[in-house]
DSSP file (Angstrom, degrees, kcal/mol; ACC not computed):
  #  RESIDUE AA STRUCTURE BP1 BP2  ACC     N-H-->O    O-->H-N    N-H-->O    O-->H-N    TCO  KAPPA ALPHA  PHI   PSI    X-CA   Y-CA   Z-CA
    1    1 A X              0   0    0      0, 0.0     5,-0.1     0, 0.0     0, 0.0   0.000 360.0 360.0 360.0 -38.6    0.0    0.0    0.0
    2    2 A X    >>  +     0   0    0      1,-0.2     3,-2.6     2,-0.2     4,-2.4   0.963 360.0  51.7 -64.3 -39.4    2.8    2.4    0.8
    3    3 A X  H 3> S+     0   0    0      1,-0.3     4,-0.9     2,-0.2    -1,-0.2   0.840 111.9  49.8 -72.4 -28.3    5.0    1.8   -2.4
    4    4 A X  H 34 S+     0   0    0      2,-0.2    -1,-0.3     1,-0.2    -2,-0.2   0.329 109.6  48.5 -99.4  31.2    1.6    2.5   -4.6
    5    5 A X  H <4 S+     0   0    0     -3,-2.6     4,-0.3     3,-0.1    -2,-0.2   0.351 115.3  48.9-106.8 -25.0    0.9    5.9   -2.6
    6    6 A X  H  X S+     0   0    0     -4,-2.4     4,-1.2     2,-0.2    -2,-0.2   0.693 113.7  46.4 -95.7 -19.6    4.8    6.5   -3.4
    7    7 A X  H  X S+     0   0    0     -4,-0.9     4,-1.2    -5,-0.4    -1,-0.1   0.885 110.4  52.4 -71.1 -36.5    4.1    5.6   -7.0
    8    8 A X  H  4 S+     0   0    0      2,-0.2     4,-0.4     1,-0.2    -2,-0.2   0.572 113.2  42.9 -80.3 -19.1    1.3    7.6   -7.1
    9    9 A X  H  4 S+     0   0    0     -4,-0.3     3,-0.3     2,-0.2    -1,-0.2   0.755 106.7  56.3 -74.1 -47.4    3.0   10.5   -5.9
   10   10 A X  H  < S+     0   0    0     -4,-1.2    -2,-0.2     1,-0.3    -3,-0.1   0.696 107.1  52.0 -86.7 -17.6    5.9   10.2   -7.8
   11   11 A X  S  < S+     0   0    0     -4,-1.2     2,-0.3    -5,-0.0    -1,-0.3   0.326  89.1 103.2 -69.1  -1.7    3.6   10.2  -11.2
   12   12 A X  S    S-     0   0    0     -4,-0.4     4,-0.0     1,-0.3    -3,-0.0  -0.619  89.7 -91.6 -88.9 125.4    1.7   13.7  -10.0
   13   13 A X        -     0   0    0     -2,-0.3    -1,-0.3     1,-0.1     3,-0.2   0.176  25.5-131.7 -24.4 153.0    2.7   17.0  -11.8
   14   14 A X  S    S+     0   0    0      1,-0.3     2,-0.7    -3,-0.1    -1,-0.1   0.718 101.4  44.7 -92.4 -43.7    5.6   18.7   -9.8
   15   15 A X  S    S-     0   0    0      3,-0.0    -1,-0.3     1,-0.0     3,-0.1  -0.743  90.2-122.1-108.7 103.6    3.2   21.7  -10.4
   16   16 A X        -     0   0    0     -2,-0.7     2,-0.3    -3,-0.2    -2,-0.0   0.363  38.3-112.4 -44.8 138.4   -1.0   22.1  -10.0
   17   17 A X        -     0   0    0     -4,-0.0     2,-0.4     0, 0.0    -1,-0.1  -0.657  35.3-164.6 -62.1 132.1   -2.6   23.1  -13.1
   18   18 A X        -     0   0    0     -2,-0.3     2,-0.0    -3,-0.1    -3,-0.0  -0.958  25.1-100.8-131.9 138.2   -4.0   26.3  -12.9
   19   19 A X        +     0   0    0     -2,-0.4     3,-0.1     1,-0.1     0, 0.0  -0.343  36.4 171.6 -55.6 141.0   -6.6   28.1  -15.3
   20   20 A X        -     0   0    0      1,-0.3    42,-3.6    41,-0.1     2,-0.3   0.638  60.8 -19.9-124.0 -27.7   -4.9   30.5  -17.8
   21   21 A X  E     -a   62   0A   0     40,-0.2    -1,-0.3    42,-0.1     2,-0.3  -0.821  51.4-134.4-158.3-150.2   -7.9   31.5  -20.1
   22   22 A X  E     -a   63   0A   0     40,-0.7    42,-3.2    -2,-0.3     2,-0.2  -0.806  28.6-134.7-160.0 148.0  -11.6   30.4  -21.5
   23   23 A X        -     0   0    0     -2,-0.3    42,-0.1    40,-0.2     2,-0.1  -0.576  20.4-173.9-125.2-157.0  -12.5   30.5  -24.7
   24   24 A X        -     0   0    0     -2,-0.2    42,-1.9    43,-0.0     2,-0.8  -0.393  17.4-143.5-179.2  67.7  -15.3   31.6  -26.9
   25   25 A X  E     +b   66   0A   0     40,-0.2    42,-0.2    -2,-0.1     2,-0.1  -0.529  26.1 172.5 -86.1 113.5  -16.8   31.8  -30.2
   26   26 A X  E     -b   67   0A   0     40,-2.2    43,-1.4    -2,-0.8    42,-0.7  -0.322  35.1-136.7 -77.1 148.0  -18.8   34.6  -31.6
   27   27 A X  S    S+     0   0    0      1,-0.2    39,-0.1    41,-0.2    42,-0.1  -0.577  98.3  21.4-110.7 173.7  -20.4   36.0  -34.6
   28   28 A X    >>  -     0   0    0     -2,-0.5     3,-1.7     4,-0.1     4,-0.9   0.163  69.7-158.9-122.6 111.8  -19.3   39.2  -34.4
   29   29 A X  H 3> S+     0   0    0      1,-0.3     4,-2.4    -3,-0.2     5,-0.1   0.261  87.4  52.1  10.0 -64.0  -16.5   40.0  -32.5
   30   30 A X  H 3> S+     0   0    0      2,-0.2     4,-1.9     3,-0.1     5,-0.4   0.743 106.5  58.6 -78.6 -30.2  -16.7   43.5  -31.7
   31   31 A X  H X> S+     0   0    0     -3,-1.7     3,-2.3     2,-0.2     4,-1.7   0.905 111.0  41.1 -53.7 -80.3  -20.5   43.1  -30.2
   32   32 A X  H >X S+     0   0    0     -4,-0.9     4,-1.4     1,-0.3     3,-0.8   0.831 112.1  51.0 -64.1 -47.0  -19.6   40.7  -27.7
   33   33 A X  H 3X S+     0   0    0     -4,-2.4     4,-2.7     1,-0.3    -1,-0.3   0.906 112.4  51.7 -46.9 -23.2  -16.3   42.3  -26.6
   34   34 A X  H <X>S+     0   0    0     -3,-2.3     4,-2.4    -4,-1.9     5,-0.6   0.986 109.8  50.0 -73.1 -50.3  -18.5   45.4  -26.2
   35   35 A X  H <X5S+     0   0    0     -4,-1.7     4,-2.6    -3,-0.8     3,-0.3   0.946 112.1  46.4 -55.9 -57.3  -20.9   43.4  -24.2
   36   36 A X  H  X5S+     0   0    0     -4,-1.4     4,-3.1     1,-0.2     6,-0.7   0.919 115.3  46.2 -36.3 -68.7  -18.2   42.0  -22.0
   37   37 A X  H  <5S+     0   0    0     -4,-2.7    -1,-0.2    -5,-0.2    -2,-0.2   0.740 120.0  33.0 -41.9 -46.0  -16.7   45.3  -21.5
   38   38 A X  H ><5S+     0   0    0     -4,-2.4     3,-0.7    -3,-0.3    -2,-0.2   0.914 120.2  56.7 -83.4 -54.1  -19.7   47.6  -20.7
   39   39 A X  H 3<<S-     0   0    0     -4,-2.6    -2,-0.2    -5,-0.6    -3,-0.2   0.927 133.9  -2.6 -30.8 -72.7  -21.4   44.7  -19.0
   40   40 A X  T 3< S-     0   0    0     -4,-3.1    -1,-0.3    -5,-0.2    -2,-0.2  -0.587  94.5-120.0-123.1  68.4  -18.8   43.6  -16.3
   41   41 A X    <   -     0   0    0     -3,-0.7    -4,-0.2    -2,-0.2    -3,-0.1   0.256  41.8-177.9 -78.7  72.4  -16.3   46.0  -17.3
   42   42 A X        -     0   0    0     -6,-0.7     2,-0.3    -2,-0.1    -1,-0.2  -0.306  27.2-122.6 -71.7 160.2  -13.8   43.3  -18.1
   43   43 A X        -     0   0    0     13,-0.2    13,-0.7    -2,-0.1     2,-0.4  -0.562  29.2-123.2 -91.8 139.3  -10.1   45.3  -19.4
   44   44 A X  E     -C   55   0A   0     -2,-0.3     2,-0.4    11,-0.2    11,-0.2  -0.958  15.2-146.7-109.5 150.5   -8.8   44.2  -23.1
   45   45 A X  E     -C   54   0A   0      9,-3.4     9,-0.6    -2,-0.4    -2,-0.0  -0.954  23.8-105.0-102.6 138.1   -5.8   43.0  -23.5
   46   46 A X        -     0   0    0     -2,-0.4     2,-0.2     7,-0.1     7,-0.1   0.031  36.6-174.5 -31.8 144.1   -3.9   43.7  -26.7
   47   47 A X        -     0   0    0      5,-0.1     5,-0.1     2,-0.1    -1,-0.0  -0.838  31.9-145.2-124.3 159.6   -3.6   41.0  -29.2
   48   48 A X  S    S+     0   0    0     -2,-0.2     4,-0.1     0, 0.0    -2,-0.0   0.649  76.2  98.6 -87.5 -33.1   -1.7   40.8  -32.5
   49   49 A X        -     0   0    0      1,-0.1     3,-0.5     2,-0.1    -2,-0.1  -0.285  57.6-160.4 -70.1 143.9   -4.6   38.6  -34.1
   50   50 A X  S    S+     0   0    0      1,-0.3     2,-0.9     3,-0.0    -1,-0.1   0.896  87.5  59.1 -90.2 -39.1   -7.0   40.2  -36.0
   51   51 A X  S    S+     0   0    0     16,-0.0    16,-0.7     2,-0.0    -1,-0.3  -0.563 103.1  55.6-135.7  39.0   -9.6   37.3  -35.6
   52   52 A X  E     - D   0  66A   0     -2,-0.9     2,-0.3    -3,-0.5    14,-0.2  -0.977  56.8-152.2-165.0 178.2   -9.8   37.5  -31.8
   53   53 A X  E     - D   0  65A   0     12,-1.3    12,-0.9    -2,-0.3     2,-0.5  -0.877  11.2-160.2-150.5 116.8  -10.5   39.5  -28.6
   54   54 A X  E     -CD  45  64A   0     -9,-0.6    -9,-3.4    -2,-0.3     2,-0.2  -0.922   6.4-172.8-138.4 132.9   -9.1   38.9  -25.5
   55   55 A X  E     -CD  44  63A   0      8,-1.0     8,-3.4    -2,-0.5     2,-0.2  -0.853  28.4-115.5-125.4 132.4  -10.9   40.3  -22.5
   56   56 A X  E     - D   0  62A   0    -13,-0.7   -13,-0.2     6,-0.2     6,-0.2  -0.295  24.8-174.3 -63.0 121.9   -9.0   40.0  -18.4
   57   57 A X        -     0   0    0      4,-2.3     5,-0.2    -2,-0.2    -1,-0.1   0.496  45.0-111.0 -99.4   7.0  -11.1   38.0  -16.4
   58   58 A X  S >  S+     0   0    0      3,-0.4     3,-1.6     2,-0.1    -1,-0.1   0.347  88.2  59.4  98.2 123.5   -9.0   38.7  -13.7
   59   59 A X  T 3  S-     0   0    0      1,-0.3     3,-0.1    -3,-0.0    -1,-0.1   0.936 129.3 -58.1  71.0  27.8   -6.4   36.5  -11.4
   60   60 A X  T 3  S+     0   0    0      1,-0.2    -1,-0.3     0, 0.0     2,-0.1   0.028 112.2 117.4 113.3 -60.2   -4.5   35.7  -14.2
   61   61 A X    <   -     0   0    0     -3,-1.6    -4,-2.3    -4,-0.1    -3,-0.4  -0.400  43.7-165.9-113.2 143.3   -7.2   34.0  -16.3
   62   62 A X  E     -aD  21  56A   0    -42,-3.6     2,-0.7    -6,-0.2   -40,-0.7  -0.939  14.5-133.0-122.8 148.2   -8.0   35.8  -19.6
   63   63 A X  E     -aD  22  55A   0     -8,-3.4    -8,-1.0    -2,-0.3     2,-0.3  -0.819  15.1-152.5 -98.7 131.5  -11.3   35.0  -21.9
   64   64 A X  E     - D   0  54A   0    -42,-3.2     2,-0.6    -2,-0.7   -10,-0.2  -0.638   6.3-166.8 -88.1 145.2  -10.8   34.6  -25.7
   65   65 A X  E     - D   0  53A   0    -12,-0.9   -12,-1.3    -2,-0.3     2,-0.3  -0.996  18.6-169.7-129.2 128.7  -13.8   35.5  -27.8
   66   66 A X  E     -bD  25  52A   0    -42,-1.9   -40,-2.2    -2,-0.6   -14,-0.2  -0.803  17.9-117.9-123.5 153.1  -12.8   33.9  -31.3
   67   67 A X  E    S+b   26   0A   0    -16,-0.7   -40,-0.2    -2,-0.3   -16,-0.0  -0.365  80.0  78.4 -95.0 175.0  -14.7   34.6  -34.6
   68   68 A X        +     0   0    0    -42,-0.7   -41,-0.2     1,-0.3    -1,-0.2   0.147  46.3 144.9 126.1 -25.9  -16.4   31.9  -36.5
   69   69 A X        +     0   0    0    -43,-1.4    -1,-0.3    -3,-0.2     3,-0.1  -0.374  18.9 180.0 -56.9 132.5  -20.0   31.2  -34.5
   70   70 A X        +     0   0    0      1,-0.2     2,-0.3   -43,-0.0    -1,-0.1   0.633  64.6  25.5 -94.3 -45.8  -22.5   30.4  -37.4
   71   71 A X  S    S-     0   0    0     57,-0.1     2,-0.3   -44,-0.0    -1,-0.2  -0.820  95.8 -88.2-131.3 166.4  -25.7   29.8  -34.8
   72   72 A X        -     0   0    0     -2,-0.3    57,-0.1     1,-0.1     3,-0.1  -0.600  59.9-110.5 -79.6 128.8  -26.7   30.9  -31.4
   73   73 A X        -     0   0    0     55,-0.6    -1,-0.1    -2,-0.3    -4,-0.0  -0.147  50.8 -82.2 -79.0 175.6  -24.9   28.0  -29.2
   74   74 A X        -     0   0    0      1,-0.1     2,-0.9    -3,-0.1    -1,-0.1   0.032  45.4-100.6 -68.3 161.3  -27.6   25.9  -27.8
   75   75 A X        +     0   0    0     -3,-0.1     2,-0.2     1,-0.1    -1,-0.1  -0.770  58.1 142.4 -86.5 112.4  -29.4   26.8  -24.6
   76   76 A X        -     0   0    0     -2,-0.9    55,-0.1     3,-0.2    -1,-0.1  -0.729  30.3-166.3-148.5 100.2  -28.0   24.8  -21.2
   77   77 A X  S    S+     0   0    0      1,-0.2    -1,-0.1    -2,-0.2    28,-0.0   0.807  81.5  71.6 -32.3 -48.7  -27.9   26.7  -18.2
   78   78 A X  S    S+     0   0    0      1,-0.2     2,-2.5     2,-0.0    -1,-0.2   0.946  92.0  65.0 -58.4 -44.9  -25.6   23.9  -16.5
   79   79 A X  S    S+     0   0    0      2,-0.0    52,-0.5    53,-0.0    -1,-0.2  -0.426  74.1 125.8-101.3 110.6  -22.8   25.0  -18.7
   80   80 A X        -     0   0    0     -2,-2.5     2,-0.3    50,-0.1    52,-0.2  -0.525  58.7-119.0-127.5-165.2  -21.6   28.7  -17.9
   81   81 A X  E     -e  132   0B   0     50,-1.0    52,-2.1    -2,-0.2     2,-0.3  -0.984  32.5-140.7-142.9 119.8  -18.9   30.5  -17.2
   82   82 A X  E     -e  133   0B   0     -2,-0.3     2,-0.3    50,-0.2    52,-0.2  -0.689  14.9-167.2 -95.6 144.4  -19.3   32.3  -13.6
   83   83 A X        -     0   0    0     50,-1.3     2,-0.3    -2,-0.3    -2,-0.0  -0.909  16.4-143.5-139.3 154.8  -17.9   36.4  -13.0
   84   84 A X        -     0   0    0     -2,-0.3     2,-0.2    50,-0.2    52,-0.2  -0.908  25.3-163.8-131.1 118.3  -17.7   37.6   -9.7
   85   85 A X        -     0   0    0     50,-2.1     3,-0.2    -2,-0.3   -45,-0.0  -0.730  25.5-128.2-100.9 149.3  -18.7   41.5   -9.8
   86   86 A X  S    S+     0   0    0      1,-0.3     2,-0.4    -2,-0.2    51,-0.3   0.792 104.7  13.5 -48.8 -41.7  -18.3   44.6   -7.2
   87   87 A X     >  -     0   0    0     48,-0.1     4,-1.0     1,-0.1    -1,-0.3  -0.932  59.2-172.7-150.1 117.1  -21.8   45.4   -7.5
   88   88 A X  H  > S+     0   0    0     -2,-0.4     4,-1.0     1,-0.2     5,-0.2   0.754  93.8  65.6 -88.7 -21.8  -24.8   42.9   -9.3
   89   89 A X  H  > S+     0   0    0      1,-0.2     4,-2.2     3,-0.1    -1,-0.2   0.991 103.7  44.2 -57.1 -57.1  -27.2   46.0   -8.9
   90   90 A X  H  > S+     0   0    0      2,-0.2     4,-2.7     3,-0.1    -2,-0.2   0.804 115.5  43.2 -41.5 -50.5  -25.0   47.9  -11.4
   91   91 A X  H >< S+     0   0    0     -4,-1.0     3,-0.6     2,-0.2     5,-0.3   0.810 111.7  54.8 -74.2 -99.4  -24.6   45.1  -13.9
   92   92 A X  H 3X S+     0   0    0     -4,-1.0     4,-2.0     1,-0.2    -2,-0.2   0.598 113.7  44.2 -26.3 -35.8  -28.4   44.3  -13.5
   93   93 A X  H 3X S+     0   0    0     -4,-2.2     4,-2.5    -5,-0.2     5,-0.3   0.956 108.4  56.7 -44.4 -63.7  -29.1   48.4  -14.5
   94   94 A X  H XX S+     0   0    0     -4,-2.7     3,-1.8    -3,-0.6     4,-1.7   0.865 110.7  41.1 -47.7 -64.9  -26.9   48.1  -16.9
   95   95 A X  H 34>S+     0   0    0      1,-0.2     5,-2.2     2,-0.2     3,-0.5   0.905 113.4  53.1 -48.5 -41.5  -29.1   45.0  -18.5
   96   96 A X  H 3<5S+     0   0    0     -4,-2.0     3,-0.4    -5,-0.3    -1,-0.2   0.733 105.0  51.3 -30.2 -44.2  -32.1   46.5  -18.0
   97   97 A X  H <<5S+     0   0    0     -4,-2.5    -1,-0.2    -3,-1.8    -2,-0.2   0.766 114.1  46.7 -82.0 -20.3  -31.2   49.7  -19.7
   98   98 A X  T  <5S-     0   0    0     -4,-1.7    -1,-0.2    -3,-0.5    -2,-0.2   0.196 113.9-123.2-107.3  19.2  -30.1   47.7  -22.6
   99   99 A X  T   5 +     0   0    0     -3,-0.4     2,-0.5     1,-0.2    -3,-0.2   0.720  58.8 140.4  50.4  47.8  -33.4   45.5  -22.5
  100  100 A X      < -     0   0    0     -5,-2.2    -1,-0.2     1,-0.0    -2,-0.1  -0.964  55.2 -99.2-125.4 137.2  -31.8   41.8  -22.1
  101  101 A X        -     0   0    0     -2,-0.5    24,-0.4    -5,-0.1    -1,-0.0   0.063  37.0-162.7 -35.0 127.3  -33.5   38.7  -19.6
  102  102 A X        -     0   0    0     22,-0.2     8,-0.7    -6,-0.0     9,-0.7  -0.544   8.0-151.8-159.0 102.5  -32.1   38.2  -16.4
  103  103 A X        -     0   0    0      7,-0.2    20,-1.0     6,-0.1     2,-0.3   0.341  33.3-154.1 -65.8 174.4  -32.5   35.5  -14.4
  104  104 A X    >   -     0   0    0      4,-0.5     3,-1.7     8,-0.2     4,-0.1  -0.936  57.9-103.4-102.9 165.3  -32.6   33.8  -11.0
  105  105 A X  T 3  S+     0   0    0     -2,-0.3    -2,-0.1     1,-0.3   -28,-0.1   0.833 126.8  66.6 -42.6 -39.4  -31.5   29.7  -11.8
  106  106 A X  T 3  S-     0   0    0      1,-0.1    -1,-0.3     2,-0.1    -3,-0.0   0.448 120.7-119.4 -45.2 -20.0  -34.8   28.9  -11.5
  107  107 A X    <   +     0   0    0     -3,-1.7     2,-0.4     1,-0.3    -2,-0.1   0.631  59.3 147.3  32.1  59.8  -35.2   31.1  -14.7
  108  108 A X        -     0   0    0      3,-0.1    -4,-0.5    -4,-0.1     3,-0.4  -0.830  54.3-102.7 -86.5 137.1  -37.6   33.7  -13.4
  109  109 A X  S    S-     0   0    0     -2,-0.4    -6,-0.1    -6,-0.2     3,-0.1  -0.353  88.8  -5.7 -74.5 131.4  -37.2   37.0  -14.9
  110  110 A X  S    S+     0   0    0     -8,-0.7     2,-0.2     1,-0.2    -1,-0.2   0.965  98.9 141.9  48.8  70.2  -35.3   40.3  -13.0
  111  111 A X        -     0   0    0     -9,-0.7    -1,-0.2    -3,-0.4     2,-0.1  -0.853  41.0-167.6-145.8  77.1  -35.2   37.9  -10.4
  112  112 A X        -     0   0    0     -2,-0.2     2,-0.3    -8,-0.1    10,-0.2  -0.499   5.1-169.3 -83.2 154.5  -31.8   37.7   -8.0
  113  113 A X  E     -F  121   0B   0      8,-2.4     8,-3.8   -10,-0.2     2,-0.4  -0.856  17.3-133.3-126.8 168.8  -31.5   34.7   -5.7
  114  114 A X  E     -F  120   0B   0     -2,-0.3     6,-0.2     6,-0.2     5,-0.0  -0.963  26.0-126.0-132.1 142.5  -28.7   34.5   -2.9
  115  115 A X        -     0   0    0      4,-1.7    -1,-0.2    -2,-0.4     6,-0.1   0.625  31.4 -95.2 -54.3-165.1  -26.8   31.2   -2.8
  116  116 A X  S    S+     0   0    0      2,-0.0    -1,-0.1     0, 0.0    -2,-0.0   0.464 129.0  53.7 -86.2 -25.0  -26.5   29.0    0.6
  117  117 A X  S    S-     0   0    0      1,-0.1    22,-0.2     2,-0.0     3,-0.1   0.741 124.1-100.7 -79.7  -9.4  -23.4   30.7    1.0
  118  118 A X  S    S+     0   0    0      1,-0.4    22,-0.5    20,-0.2     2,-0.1   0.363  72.8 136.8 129.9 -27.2  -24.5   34.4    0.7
  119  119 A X        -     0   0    0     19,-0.2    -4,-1.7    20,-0.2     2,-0.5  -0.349  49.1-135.1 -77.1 145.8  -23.6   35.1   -2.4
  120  120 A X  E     -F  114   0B   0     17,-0.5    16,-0.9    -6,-0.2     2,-0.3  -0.869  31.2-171.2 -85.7 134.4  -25.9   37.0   -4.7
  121  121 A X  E     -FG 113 135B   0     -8,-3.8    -8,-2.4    -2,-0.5     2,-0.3  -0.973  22.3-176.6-154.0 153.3  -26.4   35.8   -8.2
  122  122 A X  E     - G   0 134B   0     12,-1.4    12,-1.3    -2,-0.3     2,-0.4  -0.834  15.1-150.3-133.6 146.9  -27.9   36.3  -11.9
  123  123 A X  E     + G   0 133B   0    -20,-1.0     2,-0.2    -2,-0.3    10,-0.2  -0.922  30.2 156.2-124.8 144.0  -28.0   34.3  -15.0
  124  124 A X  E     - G   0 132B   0      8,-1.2     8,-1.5    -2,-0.4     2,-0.4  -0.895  36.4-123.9-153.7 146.4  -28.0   36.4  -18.1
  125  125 A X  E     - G   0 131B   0    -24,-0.4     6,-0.2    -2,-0.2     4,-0.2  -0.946  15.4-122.6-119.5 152.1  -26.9   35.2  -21.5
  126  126 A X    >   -     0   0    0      4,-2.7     3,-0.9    -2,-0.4    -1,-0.1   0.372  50.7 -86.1 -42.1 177.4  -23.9   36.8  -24.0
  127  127 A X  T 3  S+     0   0    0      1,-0.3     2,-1.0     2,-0.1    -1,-0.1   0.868 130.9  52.4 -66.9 -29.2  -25.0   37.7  -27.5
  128  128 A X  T 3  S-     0   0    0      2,-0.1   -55,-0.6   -56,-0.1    -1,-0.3  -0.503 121.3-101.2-120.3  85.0  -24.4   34.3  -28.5
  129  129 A X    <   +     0   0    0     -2,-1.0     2,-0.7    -3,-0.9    -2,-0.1   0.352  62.9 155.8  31.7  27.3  -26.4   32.5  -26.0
  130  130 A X        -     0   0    0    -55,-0.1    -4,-2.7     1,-0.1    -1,-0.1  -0.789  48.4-119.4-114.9 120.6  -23.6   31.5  -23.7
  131  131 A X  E     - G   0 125B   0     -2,-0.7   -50,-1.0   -52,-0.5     2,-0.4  -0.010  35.0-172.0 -46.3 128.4  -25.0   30.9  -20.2
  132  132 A X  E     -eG  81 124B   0     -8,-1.5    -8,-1.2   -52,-0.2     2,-0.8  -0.993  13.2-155.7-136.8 156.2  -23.2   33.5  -17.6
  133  133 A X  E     -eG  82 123B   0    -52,-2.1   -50,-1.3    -2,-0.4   -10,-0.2  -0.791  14.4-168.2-129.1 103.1  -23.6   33.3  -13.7
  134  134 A X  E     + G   0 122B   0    -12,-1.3   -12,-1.4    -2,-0.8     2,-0.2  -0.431  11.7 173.2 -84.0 164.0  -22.8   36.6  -12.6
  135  135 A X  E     - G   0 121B   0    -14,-0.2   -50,-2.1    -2,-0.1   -14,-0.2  -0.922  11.2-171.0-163.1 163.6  -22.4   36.9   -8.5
  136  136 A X        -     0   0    0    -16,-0.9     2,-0.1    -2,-0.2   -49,-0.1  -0.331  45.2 -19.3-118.5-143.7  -21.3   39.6   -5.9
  137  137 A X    >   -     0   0    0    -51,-0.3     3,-1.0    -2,-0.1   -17,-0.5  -0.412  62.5-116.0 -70.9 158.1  -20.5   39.8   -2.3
  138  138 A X  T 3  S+     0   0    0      1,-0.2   -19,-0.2   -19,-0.1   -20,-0.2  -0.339  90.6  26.9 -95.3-164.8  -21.5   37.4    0.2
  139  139 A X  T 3  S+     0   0    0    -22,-0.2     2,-0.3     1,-0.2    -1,-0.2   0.366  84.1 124.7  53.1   3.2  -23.5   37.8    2.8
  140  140 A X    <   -     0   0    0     -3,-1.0     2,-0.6   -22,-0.5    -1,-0.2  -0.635  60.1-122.9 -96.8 138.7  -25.6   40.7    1.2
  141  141 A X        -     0   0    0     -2,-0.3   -21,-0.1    -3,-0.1   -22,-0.0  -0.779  24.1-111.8 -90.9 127.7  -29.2   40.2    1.1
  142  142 A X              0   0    0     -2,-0.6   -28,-0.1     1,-0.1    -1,-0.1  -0.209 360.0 360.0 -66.4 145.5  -31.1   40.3   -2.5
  143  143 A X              0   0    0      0, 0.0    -1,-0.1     0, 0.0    -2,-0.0   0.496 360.0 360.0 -66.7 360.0  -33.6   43.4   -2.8
């Protein structure tokens, strides 16, 4: 038992894997970076490629919005990509003023739920339908 816990051990990366970016396909490029950006007012970072966008998600981890999407990708809630916001009232104006559905999971409309942990949270989705689970601080109680 020891010598296959020392085997197992000596096969494990010397270093943990860490996320470095997410990626993304759009039809049209500049929409969704603009959504990203105004939305959750993710930074861009320079790229040389003309045929990409790549917006700081923060901690490192960057999201690539790549061209190419032909159709709106399929609707499933389970698979999103969660951001963690200063303030979900703000982002929730901000959809509002710009007249796109925002959910609580449950997928009732302008509807926040808070988490078991505290957190406050939204579903909204990008221009090309990809599920996002937007959050704040914890412990704040939904209006």
């Amino acid at each position: 038992m020891m010598l296959e816990l020392l085997l197992i051990a000596a096969a494990a990366p010397a270093t943990p894997a860490r996320m470095e970016h997410l990626a993304i396909q759009a039809a049209d490029l500049d929409r969704s970076a603009t959504f990203y950006r105004q939305a959750f007012g993710l930074r861009a970072i320079p790229t040389p490629l003309k045929n990409r966008r790549w917006l700081d998600l923060g901690g490192g981890v960057a999201l690539h919005i790549l061209d190419g999407r032909q159709a709106p990708k399929p609707s499933n809630r389970n698979e999103h990509l969660a951001i963690h916001v200063d303030d979900l009232a703000t982002v929730t104006a901000w959809l509002d003023r710009h007249g796109l559905v925002w959910t609580n999971l449950a997928g009732t409309a302008r509807t926040m739920q808070t988490r078991f942990d505290g957190v406050r949270q939204i579903y909204v989705q990008d221009p090309d339908g990809y599920w996002l689970e937007v959050s704040d601080a914890r412990g704040v109680a939904a209006p």
